[in-house]
C-alpha positions in Angstrom: 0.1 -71.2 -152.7 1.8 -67.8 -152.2 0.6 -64.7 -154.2 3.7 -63.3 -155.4 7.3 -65.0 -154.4 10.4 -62.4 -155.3 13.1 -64.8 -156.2 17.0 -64.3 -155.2 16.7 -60.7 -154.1 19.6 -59.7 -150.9 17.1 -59.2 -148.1 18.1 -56.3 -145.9 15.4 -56.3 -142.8 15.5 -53.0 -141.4 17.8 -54.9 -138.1 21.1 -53.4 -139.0 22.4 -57.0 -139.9 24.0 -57.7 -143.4 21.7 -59.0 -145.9 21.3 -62.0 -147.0 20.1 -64.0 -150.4 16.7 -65.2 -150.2 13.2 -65.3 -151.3 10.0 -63.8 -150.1 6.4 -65.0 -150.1 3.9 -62.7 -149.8 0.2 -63.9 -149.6 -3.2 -61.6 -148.7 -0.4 -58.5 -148.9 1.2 -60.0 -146.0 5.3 -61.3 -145.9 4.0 -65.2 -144.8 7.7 -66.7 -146.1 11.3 -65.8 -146.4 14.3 -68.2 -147.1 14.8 -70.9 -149.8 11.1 -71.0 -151.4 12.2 -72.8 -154.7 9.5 -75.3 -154.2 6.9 -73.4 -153.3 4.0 -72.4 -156.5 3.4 -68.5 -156.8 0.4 -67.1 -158.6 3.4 -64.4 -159.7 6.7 -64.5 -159.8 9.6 -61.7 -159.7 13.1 -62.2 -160.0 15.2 -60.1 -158.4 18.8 -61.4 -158.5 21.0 -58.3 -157.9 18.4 -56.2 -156.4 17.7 -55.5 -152.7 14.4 -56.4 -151.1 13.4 -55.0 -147.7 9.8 -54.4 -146.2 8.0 -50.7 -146.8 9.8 -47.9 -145.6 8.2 -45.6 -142.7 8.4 -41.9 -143.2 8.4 -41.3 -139.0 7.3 -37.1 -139.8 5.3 -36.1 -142.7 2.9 -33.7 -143.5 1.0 -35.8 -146.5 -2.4 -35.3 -144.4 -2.8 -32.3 -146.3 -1.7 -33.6 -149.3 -3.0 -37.0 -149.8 -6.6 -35.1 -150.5 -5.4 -34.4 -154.0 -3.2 -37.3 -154.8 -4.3 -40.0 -153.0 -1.9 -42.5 -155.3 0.9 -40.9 -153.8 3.3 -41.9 -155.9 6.2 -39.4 -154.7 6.5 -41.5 -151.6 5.4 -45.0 -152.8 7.9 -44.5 -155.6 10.8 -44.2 -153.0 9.5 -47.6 -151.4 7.4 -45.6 -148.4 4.0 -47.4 -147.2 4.0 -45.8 -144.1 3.8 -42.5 -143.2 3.0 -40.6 -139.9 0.9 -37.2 -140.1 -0.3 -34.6 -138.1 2.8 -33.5 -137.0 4.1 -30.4 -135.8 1.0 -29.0 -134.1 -0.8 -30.0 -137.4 -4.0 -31.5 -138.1 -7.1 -31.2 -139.8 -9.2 -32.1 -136.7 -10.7 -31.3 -134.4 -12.7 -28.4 -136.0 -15.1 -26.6 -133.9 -17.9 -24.1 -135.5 -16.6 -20.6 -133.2 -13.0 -21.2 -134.9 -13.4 -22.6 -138.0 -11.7 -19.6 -140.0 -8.9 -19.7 -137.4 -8.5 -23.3 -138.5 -8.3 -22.5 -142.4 -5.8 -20.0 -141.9 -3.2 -22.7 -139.7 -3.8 -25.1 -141.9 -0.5 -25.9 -144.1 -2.6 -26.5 -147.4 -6.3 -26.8 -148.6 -6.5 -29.0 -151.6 -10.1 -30.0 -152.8 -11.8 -32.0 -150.6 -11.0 -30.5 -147.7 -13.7 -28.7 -146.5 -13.5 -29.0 -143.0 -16.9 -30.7 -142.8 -15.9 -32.6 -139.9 -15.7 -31.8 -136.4 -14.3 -34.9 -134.6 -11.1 -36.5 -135.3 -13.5 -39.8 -136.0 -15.8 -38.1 -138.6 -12.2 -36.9 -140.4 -10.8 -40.0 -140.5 -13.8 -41.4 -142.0 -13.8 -38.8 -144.2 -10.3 -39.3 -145.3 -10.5 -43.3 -145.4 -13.7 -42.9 -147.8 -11.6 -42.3 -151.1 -8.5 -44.8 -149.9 -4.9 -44.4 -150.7 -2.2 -45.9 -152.1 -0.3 -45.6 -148.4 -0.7 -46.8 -144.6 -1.3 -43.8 -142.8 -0.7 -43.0 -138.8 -3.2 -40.0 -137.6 -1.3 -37.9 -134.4 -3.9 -35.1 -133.3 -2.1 -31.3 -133.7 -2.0 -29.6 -130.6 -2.0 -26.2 -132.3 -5.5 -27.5 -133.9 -6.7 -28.6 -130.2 -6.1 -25.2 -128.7 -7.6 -23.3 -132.1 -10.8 -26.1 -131.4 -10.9 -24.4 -127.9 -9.8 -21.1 -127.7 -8.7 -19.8 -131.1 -5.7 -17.9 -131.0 -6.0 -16.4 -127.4 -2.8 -15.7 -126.3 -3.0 -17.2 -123.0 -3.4 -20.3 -120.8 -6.2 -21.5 -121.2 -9.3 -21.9 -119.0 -10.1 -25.1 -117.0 -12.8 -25.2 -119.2 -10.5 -24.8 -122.2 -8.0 -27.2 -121.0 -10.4 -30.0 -120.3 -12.0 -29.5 -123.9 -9.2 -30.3 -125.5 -8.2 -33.2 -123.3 -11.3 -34.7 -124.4 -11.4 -33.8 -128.0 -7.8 -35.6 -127.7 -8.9 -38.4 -125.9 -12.3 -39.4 -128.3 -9.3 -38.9 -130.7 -7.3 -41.6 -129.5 -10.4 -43.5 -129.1 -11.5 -42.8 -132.9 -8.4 -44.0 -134.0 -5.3 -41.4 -133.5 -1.9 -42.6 -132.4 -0.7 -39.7 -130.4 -0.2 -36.1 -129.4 2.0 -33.8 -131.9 3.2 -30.4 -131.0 4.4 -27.3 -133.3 6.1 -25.2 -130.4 7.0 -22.8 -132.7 4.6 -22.4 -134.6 1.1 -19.7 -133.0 -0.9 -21.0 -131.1 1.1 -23.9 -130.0 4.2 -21.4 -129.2 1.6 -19.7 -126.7 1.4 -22.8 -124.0 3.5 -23.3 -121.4 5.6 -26.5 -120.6 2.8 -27.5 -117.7 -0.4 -27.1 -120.3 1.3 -29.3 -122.9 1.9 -31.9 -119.7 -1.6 -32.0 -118.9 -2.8 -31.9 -122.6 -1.0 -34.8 -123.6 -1.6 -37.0 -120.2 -5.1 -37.6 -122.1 -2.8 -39.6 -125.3 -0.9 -40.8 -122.4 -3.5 -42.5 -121.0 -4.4 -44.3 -124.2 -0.9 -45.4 -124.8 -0.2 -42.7 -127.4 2.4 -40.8 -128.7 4.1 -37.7 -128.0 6.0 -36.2 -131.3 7.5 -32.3 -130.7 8.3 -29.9 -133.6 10.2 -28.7 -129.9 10.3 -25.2 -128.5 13.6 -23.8 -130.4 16.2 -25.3 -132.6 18.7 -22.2 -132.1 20.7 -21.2 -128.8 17.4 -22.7 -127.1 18.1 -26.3 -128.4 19.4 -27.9 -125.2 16.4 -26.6 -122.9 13.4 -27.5 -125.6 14.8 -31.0 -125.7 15.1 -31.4 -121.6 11.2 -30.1 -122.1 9.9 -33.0 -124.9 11.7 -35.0 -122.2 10.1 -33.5 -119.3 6.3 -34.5 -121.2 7.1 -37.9 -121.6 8.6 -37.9 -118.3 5.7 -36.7 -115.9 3.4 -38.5 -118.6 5.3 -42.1 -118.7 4.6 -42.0 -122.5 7.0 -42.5 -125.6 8.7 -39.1 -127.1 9.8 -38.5 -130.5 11.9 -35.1 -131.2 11.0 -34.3 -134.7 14.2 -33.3 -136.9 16.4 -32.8 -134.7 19.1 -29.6 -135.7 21.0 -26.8 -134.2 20.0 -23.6 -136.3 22.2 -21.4 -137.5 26.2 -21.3 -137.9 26.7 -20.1 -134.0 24.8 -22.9 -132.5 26.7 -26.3 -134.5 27.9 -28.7 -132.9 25.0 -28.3 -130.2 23.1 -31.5 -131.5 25.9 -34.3 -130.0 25.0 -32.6 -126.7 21.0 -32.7 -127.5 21.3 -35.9 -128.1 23.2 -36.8 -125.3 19.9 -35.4 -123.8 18.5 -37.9 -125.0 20.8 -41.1 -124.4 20.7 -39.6 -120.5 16.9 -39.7 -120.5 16.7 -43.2 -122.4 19.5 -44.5 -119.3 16.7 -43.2 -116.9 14.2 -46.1 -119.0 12.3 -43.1 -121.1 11.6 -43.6 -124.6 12.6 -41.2 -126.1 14.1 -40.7 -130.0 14.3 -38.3 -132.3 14.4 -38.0 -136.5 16.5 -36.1 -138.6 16.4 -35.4 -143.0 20.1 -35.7 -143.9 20.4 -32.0 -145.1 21.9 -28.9 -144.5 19.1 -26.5 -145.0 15.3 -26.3 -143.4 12.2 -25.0 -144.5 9.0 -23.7 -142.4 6.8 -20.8 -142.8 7.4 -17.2 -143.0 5.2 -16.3 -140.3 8.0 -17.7 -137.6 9.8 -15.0 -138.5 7.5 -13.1 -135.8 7.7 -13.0 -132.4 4.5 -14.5 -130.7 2.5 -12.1 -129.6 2.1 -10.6 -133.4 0.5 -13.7 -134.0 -2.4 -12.8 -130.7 -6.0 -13.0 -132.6 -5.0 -15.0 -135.6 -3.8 -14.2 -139.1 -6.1 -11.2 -139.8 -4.8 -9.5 -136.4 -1.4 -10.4 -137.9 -2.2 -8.9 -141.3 -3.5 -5.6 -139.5 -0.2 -5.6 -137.3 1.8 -5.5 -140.5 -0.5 -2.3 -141.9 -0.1 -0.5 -138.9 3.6 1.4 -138.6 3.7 1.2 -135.1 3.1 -2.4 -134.5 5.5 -2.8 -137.5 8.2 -0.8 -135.7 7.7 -3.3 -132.5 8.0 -6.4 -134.8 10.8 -5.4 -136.7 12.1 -4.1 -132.7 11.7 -8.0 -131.3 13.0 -10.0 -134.6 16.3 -7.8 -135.1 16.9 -8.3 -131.0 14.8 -10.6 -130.1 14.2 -10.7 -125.8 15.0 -14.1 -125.6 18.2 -14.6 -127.8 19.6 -14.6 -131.3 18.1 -13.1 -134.1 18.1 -14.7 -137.4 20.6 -12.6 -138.9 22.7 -13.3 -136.4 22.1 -16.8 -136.8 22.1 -17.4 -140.6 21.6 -13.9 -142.6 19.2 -13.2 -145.0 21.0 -14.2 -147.9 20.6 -17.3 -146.9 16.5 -17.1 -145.8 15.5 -18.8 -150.1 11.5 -18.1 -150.4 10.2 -21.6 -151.8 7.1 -21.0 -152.5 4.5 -18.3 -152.9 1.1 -18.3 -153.7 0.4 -15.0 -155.4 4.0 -13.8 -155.2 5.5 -16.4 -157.9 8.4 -13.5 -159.0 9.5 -14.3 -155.5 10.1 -17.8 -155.5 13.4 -19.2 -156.2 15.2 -15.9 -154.9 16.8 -15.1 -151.2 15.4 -12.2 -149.1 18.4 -10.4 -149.8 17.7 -10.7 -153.5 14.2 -9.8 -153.3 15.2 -6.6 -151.2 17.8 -5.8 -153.1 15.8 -5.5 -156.6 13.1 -3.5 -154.7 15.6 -1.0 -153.0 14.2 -1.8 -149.6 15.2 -3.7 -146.5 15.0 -7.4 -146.6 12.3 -7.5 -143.0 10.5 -5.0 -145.3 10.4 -7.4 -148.4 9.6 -10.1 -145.8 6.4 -8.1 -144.6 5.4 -7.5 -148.0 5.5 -10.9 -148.8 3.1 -11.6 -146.0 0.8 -8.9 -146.7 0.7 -10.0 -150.3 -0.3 -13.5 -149.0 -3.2 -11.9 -147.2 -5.1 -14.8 -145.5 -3.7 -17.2 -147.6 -1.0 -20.1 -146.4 2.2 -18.1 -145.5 5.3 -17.9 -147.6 7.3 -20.8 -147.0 11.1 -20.0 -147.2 14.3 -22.3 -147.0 16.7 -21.6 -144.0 20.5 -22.6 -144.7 22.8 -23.9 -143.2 22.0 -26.2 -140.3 24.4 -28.1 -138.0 26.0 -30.5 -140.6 27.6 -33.2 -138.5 26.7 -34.6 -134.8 23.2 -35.5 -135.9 23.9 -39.1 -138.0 25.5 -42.3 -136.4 23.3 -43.1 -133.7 21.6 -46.4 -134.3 19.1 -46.7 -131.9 18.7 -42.6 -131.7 18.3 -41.1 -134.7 15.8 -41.8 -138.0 16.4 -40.8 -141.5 13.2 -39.8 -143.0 12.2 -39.0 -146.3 10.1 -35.7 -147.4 7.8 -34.9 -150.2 5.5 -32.4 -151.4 5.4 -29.0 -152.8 7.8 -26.0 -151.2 9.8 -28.0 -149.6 13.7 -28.8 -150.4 13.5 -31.7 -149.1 11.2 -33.6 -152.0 12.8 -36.9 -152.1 14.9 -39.7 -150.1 18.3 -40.3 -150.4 20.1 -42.9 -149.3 21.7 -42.3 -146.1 25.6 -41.7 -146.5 26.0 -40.1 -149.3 28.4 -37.3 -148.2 29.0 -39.2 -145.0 30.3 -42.2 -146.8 32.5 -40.0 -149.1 34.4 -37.6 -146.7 33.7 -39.2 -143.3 32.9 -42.5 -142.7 31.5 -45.8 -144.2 27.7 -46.8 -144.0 27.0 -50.4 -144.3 23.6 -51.0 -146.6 21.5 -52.5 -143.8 22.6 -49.8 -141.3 21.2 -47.3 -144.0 17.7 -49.7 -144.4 18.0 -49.8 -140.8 18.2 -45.5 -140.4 15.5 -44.8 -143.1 13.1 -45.6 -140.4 12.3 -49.3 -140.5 14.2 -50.3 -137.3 12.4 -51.3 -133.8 12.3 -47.8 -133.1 10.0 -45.8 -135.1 7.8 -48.9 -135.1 7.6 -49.4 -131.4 6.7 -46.4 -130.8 3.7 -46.4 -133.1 3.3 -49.8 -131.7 3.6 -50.8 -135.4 4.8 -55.3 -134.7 4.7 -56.1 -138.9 6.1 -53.4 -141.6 4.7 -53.3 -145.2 5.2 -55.8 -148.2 8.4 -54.7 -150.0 
C-alpha cells in the first residue's frame, strides 16, 4: 500500500524529455511507483490533473548554512519546490574552527544567527551540531577553503607553511570523512584571494582523494574570466576530481560576451574526459560584499587590520590608489560605475540601504570610494555591507544543456530571493524553452547530481 499516490499530474523528470501523464507513488518518502497506479490503495490521495509533478529541486550553490540556524523550516526554498541544497560555498563554512583564530572566523563569516556559536572545532562536531535541531531540507556540507586557511593561519598574507598546508589537508580530509562532499573556494574573497593556483591544487587533492568535490567562487569574473576558468580547470585536472564553476558571468559592460568563450573552456576541458560544469542565476545584476571592493593586501591581518587601514590617511590614499587603477586590470568604474554599485543591506547603516553609491555620495557631498569607506567603518567588525553590482553579461550564459544549471537564491541582502522559471525573457525576445528543458536547467538533471554523487532526487 503506497503512502501518498498524486493522481494525473504531467510528470516532467528533470531528463529534458516532454512530460508525460501519470501517477506517482510515494511510500517511506521515497518515489517507489510511477505510471498508471489506478489500482493501487493510497493511505492519501492528491489529484493533480493540470498540474506538473517532478522530483525536489537541487539548489547546486547556496549559502543557507548560515541561515538554516534561524529558520530551520525553510520555507523560502521549500516553497519554490527545493529539497536540496548545497552549502559551504564560495570559501564559506562554519568549520573547521580552531581556538588561535576564532575571532578571525566570526568576522568571515557571512551571518551569525542564534545558535551559532562556533562551539565546534571539527567539521564532524558541526555537523552534528547542525543535524541536532533537523530541517525541513536535504543538505550537502562542502568545507570553505577561506575557513581552512583562517583554521591554520588566520589571515597571513602568504603561502602557507608545510606545516600549515598539511593542517588543512587533514582538517579537510576528517571532513570528507565526517561527512563533507567536497572542497569550495571563494578566490575573491581574503584569505582565499591570498593562495596561489599550486596551494589550492594541493589543498583540494585531500577531497580528491575521497571522491569529493571541487566548487570555485573562481579567481575573477571581469577581464580575468577566461584565465580563472582555465585555473578551476587546471584543479580538477592535476586532481582527477569533478569541478563546478559557481555562477558563471562576465562582469561589467566591457567584458560581455566573454562567457560563450568561458564556457567553451569548459566544453574543451569536458572533450579532454574532465567533469567539469558550471551554474548560473538567470539575472542581470550580482551581489557580494563590500569588502571586495579592496585590493588584497588591505585585507593582511583580518578585518580589524582592515578597519585600521581605513582610519589611517595614508593607507587610505594606497587603497583608493589600487581600486581606481588597479595593477592587474579594470577598475570597477571602468567596469560598471558607481551608480550602478545598489547597497542591499546594512547592519547599522539602514539609511543606506536601497540607494546606489552614487546616491549615497551625492547626498553627503563627498566621493562615492569615500561613502564606500564610511560604510565599512560604520560596519566596524560586523558582516560587511553587501551591495548589488549591475549589469552582468546578459546572454551567452543560458542554452547549454549539459553545461550550465539554473539555481535558485534566497535569503536576506540578496536580489536574487526567489526562483524563476527559466525563460522568462529568453522565451519572450529570443528563443523558446520547452517545460522539461526548464525542470531539466533548474538543477535536477544528471549533472548537478553526479557530481554530488546524488543517484535518487527528493519526493515531489
Amino acid at each position: 500500500m503506497l503512502d501518498l499516490k498524486i493522481e494525473g499530474g504531467t510528470v516532467i523528470d528533470g531528463s529534458g524529455t516532454a512530460g508525460w501523464r501519470a501517477d506517482v507513488g510515494i511510500r517511506d518518502d521515497t518515489i517507489v511507483a510511477v505510471g498508471d497506479l489506478s489500482r493501487e490503495p493510497a493511505g492519501r490521495q492528491l489529484r493533480a490533473l493540470g498540474k506538473a509533478v517532478t522530483p525536489g529541486f537541487i539548489d547546486v550553490h547556496s549559502h543557507s548554512d548560515w541561515r538554516l540556524w534561524g529558520n530551520r523550516c525553510a520555507e523560502s526554498k521549500i516553497r519554490q519546490g527545493v529539497t536540496t541544497e548545497v552549502v559551504g560555498n564560495c570559501g564559506f563554512s562554519p568549520a573547521p574552527a580552531s581556538e588561535e583564530f576564532l575571532e578571525d572566523l566570526r568576522a568571515f563569516a557571512l551571518y551569525l544567527p542564534a545558535g551559532m556559536d562556533f562551539r565546534w572545532r571539527s567539521v564532524g562536531e558541526y555537523l552534528r551540531a547542525f543535524e541536532g535541531e533537523g530541517t525541513a531540507l536535504n543538505v550537502v556540507h562542502l568545507v570553505g577553503h577561506g575557513t581552512l586557511r583562517i583554521a591554520a593561519m588566520g589571515f597571513a598574507r602568504r603561502p602557507p607553511s608545510a606545516r600549515e598546508l598539511s593542517l588543512m589537508q587533514r582538517l579537510l580530509a576528517e571532513g570528507m570523512e565526517a561527512g563533507a562532499w567536497g572542497l569550495s573556494t571563494g578566490l575573491i574573497y581574503a584569505p582565499g584571494s591570498f593562495a596561489t593556483t599550486e596551494e589550492i591544487v594541493a589543498v583540494a587533492s585531500a577531497a580528491a582523494r575521497a571522491r569529493g568535490v571541487y566548487a570555485s567562487h573562481i579567481r575573477g569574473e571581469g577581464a580575468t574570466l577566461l584565465a580563472a576558468v582555465s585555473e578551476a580547470i587546471r584543479v580538477g585536472r592535476e586532481n582527477a576530481m569533478s569541478v563546478q564553476i559557481s555562477h558563471i558571468k562576465a562582469s561589467g559592460r566591457p567584458n560581455w560576451g566573454m562567457v560563450a568563450h568561458a564556457l567553451g573552456l569548459v566544453e574543451a576541458a569536458r572533450a579532454e574526459g574532465l567533469d567539469v560544469m558550471a551554474d548560473v542565476y538567470p539575472y542581470t545584476a550580482s551581489s557580494t560584499t563590500l569588502r571586495t571592493l579592496l585590493p588584497d593586501w588591505a585585507m593582511e591581518g583580518g578585518v580589524e587590520a582592515m578597519l585600521a587601514r581605513l582610519h589611517d590617511p595614508d593607507a587610505r590614499a594606497r587603497i583608493r590608489q589600487d581600486i581606481e587603477a588597479p595593477p592587474g586590470g579594470q577598475s570597477i568604474v571602468a567596469r560598471m560605475g558607481w551608480e550602478n554599485v545598489m547597497i542591499s543591506s546594512c547592519a547599522r547603516r539602514k539609511d543606506a540601504e536601497g540607494k546606489r553609491l552614487s546616491e549615497i555620495a551625492a547626498a553627503q557631498g563627498i566621493d562615492p570610494l569615500d561613502a564606500a569607506f564610511a560604510l565599512l567603518r560604520d560596519e566596524g567588525g560586523g558582516s560587511s555591507p553587501r551591495p548589488r553590482r549591475s549589469r552582468r553579461d546578459p546572454g551567452g550564459r543560458q542554452g547549454r544543456p549539459g553545461r550550465v544549471r539554473f539555481r535558485p537564491r534566497s535569503g536576506s541582502g540578496h536580489l536574487r530571493g526567489s526562483a524563476p522559471l527559466p525563460g522568462g525573457h529568453r522565451a519572450r525576445s529570443r528563443e523558446r524553452t520547452r517545460c522539461g528543458e526548464g525542470r531539466r536547467a533548474l538543477g535536477e538533471s544528471a549533472g548537478p547530481r553526479a557530481h554530488a554523487g546524488m543517484s535518487r532526487a527528493g519526493v515531489p
